[in-house]
N, CA, C and O atoms as CSV, one atom per row, in Angstrom:
chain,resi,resn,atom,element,x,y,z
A,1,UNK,N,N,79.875,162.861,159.153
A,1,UNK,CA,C,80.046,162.443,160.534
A,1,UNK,C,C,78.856,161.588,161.004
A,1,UNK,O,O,78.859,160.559,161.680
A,2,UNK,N,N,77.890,162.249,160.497
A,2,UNK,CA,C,76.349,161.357,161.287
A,2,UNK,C,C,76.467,159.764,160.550
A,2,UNK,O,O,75.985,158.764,161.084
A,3,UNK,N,N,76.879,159.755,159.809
A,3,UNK,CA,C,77.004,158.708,158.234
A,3,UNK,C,C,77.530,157.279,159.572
A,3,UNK,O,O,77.139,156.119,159.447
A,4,UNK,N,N,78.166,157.607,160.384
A,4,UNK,CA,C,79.239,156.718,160.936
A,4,UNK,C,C,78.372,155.975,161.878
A,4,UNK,O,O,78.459,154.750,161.966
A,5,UNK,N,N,77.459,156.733,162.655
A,5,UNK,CA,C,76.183,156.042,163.428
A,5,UNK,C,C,75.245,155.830,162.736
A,5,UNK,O,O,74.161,156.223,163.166
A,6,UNK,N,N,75.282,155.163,161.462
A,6,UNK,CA,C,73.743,154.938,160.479
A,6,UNK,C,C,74.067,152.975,161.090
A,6,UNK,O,O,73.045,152.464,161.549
A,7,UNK,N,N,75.033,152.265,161.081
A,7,UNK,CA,C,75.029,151.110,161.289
A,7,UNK,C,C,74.268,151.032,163.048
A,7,UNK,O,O,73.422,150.207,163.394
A,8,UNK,N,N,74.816,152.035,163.853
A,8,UNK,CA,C,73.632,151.556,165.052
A,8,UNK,C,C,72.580,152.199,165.027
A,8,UNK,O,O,72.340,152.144,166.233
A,9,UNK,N,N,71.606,152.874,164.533
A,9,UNK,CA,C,70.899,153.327,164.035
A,9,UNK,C,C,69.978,152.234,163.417
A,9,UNK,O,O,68.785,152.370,163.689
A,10,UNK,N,N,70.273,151.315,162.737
A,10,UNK,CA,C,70.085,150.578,162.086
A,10,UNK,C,C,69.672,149.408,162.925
A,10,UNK,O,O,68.556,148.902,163.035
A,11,UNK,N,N,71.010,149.027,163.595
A,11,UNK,CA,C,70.658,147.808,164.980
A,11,UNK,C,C,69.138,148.252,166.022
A,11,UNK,O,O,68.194,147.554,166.393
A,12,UNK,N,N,69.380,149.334,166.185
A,12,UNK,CA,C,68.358,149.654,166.951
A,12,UNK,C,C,66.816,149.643,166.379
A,12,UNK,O,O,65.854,149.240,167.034
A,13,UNK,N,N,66.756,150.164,165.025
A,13,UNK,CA,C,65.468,149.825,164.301
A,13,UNK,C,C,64.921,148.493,164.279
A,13,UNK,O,O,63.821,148.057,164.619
A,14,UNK,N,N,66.301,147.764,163.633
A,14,UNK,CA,C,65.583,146.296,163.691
A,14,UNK,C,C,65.298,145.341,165.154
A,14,UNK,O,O,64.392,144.530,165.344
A,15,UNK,N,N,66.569,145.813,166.219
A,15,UNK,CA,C,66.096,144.963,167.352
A,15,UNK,C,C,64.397,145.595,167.782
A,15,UNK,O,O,63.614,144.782,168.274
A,16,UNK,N,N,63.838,147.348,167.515
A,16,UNK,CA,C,62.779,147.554,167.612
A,16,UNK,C,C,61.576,146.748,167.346
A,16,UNK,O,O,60.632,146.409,168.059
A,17,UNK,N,N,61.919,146.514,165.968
A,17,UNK,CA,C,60.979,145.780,165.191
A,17,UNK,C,C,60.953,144.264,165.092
A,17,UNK,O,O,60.112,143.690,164.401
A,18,UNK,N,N,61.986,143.549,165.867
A,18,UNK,CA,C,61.757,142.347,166.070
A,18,UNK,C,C,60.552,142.205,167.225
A,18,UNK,O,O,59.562,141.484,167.348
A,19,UNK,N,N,61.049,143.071,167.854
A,19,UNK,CA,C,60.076,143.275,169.522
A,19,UNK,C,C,58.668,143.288,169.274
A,19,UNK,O,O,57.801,142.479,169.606
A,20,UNK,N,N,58.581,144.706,168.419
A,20,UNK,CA,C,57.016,145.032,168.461
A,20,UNK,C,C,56.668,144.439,167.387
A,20,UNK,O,O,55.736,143.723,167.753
A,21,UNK,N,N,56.854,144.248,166.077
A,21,UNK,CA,C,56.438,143.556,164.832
A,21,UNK,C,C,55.602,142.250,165.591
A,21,UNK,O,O,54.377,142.177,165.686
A,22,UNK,N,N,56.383,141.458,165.993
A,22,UNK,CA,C,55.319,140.090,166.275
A,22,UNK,C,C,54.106,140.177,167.408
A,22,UNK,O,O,53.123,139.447,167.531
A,23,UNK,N,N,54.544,141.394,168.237
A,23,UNK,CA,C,52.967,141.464,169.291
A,23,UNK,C,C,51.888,142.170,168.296
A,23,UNK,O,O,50.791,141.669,168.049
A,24,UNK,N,N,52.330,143.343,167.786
A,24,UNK,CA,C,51.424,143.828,166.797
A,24,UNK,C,C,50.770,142.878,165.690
A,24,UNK,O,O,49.684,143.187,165.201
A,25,UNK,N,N,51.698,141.279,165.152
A,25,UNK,CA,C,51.044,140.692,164.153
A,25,UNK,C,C,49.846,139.875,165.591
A,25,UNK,O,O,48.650,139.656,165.402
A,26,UNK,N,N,50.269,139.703,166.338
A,26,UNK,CA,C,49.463,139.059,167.452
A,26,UNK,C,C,48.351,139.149,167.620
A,26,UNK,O,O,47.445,138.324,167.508
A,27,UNK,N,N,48.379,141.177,168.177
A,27,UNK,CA,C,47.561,141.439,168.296
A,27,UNK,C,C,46.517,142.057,167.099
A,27,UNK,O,O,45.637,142.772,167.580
A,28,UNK,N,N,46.474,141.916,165.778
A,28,UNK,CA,C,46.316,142.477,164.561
A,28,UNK,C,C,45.457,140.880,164.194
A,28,UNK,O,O,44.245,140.899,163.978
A,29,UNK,N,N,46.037,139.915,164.171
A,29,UNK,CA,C,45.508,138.755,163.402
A,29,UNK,C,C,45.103,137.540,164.393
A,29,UNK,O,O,44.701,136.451,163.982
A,30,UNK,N,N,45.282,137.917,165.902
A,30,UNK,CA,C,44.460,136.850,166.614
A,30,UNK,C,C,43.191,136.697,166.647
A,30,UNK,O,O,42.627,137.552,165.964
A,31,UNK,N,N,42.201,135.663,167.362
A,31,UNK,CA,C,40.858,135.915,166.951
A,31,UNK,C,C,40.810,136.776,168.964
A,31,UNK,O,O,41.419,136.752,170.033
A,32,UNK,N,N,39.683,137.367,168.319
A,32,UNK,CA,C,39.848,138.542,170.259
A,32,UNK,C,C,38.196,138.138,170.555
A,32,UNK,O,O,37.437,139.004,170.122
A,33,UNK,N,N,37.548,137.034,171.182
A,33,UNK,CA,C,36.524,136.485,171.979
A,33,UNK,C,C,36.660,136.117,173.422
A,33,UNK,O,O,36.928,135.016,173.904
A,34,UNK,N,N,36.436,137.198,173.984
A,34,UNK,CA,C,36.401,137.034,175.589
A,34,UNK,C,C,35.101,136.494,175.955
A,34,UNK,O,O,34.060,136.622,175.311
A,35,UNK,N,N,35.327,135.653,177.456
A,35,UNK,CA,C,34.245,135.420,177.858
A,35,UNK,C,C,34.198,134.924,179.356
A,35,UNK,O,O,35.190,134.578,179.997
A,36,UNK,N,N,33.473,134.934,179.614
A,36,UNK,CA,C,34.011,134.588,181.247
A,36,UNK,C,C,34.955,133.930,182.164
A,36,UNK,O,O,35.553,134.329,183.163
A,37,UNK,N,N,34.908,132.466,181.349
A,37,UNK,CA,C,35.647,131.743,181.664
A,37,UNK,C,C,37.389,132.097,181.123
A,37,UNK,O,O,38.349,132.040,181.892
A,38,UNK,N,N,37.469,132.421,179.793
A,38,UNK,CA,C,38.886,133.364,180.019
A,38,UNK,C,C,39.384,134.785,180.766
A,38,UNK,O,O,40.492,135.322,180.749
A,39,UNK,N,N,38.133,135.183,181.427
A,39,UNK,CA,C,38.790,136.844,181.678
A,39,UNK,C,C,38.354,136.404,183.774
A,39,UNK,O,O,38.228,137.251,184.658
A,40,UNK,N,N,38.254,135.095,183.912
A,40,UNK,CA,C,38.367,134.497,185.651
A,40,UNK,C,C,39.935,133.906,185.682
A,40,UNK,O,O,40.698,133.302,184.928
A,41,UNK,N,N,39.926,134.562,187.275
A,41,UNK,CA,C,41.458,134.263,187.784
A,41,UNK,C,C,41.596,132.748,187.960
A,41,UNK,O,O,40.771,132.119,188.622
A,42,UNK,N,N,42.502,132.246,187.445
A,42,UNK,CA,C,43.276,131.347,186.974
A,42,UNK,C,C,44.530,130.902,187.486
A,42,UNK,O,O,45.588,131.372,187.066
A,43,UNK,N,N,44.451,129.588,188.807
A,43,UNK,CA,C,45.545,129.272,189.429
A,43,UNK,C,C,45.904,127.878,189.195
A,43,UNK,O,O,46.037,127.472,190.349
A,44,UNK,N,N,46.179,126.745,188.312
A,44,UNK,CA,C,46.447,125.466,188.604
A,44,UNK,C,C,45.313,124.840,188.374
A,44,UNK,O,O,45.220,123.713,188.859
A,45,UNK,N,N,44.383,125.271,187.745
A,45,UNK,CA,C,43.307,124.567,187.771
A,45,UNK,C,C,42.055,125.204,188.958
A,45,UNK,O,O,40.923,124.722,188.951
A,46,UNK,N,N,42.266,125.809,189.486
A,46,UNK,CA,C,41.441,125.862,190.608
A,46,UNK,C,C,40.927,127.648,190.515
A,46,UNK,O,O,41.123,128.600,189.760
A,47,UNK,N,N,40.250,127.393,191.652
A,47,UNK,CA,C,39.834,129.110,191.452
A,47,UNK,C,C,40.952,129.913,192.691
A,47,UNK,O,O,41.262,129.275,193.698
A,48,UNK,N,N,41.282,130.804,192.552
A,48,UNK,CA,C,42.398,131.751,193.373
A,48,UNK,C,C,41.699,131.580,195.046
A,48,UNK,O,O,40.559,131.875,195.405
A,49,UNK,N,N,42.888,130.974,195.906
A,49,UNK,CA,C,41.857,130.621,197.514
A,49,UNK,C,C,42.918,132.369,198.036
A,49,UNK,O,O,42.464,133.072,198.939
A,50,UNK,N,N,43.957,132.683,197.461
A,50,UNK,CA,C,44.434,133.776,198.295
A,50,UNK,C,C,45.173,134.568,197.557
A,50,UNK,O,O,45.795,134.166,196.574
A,51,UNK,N,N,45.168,136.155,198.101
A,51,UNK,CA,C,45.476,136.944,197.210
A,51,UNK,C,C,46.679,136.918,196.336
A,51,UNK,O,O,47.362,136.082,196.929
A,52,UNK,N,N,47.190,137.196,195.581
A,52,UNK,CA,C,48.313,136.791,195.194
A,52,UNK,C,C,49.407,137.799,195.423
A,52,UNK,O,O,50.596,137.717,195.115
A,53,UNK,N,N,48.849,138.627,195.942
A,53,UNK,CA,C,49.967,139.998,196.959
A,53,UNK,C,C,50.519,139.698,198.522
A,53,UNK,O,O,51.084,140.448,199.317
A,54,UNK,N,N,50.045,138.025,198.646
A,54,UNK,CA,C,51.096,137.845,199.890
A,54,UNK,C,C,52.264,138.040,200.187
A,54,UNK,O,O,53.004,138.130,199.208
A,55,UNK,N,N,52.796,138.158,201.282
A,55,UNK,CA,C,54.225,138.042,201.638
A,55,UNK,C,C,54.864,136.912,201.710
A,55,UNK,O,O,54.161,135.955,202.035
A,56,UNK,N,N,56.330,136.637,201.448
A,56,UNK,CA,C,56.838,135.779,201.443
A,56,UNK,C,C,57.690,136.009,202.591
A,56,UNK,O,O,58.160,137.055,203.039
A,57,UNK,N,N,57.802,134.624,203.024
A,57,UNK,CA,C,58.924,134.597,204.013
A,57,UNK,C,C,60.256,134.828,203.325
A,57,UNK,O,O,60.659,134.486,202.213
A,58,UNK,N,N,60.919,135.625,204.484
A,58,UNK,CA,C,62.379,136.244,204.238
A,58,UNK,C,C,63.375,135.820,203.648
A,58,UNK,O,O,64.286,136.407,203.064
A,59,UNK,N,N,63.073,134.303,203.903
A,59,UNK,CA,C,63.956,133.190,203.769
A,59,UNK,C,C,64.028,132.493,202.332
A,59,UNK,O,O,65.007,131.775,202.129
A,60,UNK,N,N,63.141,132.630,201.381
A,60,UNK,CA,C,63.133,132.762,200.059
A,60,UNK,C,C,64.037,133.447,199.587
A,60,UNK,O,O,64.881,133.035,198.792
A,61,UNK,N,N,63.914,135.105,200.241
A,61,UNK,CA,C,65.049,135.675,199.262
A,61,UNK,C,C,66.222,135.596,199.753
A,61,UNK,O,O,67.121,136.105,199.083
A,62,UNK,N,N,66.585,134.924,201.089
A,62,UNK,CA,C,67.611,134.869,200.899
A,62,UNK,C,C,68.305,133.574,200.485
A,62,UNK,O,O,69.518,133.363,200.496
A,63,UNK,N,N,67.245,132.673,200.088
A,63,UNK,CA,C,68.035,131.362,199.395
A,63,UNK,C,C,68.383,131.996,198.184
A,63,UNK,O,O,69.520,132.013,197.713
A,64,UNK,N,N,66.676,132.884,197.343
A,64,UNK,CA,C,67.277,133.322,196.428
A,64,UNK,C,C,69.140,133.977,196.092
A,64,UNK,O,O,70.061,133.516,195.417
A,65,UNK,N,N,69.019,135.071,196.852
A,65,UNK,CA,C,70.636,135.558,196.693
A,65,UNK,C,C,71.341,135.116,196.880
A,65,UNK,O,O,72.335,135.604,196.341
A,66,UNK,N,N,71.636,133.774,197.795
A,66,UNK,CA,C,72.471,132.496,197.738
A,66,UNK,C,C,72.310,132.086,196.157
A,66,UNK,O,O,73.259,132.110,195.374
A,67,UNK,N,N,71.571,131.877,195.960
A,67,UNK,CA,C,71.614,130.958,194.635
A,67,UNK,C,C,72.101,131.644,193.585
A,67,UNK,O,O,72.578,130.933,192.700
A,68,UNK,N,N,72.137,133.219,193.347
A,68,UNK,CA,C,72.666,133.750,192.415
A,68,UNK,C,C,74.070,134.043,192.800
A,68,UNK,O,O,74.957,134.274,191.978
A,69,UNK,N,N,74.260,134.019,194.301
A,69,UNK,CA,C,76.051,134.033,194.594
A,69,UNK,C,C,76.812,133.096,194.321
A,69,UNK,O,O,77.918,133.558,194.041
A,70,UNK,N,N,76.768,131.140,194.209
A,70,UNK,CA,C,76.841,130.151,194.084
A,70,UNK,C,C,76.652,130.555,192.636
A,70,UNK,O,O,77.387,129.917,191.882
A,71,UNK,N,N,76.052,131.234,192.182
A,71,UNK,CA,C,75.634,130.652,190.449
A,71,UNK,C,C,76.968,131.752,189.793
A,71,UNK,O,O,77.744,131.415,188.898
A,72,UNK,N,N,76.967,132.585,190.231
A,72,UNK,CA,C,77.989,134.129,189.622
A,72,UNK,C,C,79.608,132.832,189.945
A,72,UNK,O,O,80.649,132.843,189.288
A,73,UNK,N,N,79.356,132.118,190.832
A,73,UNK,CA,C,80.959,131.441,191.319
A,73,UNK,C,C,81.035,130.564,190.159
A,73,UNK,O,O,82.075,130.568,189.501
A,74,UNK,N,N,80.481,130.137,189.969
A,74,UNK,CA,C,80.470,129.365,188.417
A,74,UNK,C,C,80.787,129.588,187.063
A,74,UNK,O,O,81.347,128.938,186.180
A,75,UNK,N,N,80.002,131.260,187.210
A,75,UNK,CA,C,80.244,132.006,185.941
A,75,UNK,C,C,81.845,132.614,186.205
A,75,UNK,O,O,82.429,133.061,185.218
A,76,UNK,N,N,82.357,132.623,187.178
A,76,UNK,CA,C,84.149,132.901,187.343
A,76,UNK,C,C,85.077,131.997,186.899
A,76,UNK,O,O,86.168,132.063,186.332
A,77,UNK,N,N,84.119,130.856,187.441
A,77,UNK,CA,C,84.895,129.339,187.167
A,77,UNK,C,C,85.453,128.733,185.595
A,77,UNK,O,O,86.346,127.886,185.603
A,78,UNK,N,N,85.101,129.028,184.785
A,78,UNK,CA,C,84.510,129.063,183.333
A,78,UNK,C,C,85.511,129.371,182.619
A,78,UNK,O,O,86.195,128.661,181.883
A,79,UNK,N,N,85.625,131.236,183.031
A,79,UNK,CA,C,86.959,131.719,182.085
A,79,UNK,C,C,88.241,131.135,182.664
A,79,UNK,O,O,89.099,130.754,181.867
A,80,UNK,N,N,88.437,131.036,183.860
A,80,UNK,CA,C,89.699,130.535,184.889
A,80,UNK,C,C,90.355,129.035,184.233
A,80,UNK,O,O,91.529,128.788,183.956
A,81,UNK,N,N,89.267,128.252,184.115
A,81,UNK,CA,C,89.452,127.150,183.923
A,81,UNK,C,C,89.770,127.066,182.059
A,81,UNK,O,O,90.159,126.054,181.476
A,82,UNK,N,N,89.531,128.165,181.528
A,82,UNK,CA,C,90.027,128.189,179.860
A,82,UNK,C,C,91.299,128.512,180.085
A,82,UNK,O,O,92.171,127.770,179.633
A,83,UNK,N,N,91.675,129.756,180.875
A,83,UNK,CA,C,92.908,130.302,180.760
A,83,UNK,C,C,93.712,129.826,182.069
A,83,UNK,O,O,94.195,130.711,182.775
A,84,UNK,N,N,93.929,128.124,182.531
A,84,UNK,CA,C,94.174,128.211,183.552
A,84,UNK,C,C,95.771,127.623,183.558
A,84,UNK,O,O,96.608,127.531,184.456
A,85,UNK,N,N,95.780,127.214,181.881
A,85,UNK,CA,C,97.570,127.285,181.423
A,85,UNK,C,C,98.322,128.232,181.386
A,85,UNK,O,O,99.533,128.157,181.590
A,86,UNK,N,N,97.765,129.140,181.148
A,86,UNK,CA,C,98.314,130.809,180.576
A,86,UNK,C,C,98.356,131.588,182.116
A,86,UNK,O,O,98.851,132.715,182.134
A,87,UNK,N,N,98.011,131.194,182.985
A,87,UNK,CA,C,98.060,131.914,184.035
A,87,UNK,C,C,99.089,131.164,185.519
A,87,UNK,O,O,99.819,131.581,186.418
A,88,UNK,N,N,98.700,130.219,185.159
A,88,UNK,CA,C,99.756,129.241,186.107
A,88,UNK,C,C,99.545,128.931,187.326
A,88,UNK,O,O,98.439,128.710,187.820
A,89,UNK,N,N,100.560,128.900,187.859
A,89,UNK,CA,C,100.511,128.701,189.544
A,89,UNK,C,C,99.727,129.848,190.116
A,89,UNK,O,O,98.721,129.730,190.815
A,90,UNK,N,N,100.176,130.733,189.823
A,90,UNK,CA,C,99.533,132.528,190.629
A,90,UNK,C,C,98.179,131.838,190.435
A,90,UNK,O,O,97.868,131.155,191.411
A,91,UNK,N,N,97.166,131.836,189.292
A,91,UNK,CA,C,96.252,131.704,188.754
A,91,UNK,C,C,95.630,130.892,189.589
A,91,UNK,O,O,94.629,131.255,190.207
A,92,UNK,N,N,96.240,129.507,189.720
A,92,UNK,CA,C,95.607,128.495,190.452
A,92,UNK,C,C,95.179,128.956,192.169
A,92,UNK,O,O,94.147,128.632,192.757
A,93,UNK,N,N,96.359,129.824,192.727
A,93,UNK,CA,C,96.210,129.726,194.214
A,93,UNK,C,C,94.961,131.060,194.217
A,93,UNK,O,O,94.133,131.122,195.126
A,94,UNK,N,N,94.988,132.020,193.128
A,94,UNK,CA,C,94.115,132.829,193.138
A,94,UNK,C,C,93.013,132.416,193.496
A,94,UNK,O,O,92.378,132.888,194.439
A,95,UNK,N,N,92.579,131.288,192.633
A,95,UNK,CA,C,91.422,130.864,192.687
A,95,UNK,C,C,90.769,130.151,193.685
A,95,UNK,O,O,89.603,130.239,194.072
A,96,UNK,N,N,92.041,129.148,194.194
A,96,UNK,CA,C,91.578,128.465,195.915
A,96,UNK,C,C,91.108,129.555,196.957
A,96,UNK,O,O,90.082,129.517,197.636
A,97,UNK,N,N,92.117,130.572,196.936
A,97,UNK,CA,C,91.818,131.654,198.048
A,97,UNK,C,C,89.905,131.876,197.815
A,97,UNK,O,O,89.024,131.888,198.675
A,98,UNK,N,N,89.801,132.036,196.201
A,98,UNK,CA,C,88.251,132.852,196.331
A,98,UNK,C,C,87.358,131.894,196.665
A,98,UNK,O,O,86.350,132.165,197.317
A,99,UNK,N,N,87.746,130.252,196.101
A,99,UNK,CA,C,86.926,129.340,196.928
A,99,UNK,C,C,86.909,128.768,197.810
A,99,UNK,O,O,86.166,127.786,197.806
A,100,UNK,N,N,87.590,129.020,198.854
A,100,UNK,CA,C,87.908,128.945,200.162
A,100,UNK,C,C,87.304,130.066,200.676
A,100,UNK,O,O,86.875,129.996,201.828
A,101,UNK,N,N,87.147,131.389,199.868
A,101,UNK,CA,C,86.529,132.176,201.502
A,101,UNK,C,C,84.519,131.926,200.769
A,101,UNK,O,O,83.482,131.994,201.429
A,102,UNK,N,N,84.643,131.715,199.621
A,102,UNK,CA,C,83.105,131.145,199.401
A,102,UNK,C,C,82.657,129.879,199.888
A,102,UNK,O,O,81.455,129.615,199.927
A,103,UNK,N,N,83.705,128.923,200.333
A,103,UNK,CA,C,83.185,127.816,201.390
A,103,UNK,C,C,82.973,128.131,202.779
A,103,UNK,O,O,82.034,127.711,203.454
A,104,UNK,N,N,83.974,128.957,203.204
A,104,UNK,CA,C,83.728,129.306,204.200
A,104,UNK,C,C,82.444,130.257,204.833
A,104,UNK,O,O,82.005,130.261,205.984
A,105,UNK,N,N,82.085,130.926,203.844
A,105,UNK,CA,C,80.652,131.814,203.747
A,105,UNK,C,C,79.644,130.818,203.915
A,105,UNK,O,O,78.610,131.027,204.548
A,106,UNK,N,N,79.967,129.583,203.279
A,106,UNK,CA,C,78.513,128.727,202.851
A,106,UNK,C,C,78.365,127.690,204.203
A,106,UNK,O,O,77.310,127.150,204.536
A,107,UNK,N,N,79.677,127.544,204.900
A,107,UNK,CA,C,79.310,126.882,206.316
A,107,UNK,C,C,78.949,127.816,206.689
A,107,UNK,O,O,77.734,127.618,206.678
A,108,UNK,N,N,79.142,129.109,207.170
A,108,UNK,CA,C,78.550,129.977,207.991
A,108,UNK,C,C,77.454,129.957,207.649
A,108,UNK,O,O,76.857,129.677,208.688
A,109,UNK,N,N,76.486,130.099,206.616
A,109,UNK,CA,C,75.415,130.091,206.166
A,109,UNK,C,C,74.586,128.596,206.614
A,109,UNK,O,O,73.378,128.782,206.763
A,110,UNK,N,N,74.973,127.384,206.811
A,110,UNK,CA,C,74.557,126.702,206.696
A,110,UNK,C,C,74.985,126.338,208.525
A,110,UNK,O,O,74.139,125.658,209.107
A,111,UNK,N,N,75.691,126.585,208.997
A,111,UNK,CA,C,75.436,126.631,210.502
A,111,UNK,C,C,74.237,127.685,210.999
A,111,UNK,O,O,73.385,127.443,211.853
A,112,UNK,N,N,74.404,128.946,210.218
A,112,UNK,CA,C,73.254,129.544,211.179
A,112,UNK,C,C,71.793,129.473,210.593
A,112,UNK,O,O,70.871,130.272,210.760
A,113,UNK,N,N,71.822,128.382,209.909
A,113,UNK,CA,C,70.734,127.990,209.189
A,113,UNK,C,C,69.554,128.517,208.531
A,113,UNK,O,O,68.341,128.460,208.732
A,114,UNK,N,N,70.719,129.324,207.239
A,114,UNK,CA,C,69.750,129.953,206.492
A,114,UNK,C,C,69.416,129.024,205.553
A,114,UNK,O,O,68.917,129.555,204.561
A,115,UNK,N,N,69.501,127.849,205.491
A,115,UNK,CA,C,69.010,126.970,204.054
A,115,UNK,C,C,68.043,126.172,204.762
A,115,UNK,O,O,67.465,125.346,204.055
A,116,UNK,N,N,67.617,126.218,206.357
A,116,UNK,CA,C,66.566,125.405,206.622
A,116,UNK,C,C,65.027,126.044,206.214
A,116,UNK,O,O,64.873,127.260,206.095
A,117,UNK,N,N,64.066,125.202,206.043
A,117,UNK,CA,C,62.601,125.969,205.817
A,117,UNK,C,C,61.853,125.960,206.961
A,117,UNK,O,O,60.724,126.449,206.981
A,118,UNK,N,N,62.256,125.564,207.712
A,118,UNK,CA,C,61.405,124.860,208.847
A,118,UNK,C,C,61.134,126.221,210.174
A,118,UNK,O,O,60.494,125.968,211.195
């Protein structure tokens, strides 16, 4: 019975050892010389003017989660549009309905002006 989970057993060893094998050759065979100038905070060239635990305005994340809602509509778009012979008419109006109420989300969004920065 155990015989039957030796193949994931197996997956799991090696995805292990893909992981840690190369930080361990990393850290095993790099040369390790610290010195000031590598172990100082490091922004663009410059020296750090502010902490880097600021807050961000609100409005980042919510472009962010716009951008992954817009991006997930895409990833729908994809299979629809492979299988969009095999599914037909139904298929097609399915799909207007969902992008129609995601246009309609994105004027609302863009009337009450969550995409401005200002």
């Amino acid at each position: 019975m155990l015989e039957n989970y030796f193949p994931i057993l197996l997956f799991l060893l090696v995805g292990l050892a893909v992981g840690v094998v190369p930080m361990l050759l990393g850290w095993l065979l790099a040369p390790n010389r610290p010195d000031s100038e590598k172990l100082s905070p490091y922004e663009c060239g410059f020296e750090a003017f502010e902490d880097a635990r600021m807050k961000f305005d609100v409005r980042y994340y919510l472009v962010a989660i716009l951008f992954i809602l817009f991006d997930l509509e895409i990833a729908f778009l994809f299979p629809w549009a492979i299988v969009l012979n095999e599914i037909g008419l139904f298929g097609f109006i399915a799909m207007m309905v969902f992008l129609g109420i995601l246009v309609v989300g994105f004027i609302y969004e863009w009337m009450r002006g969550a995409l401005e920065w200002d």
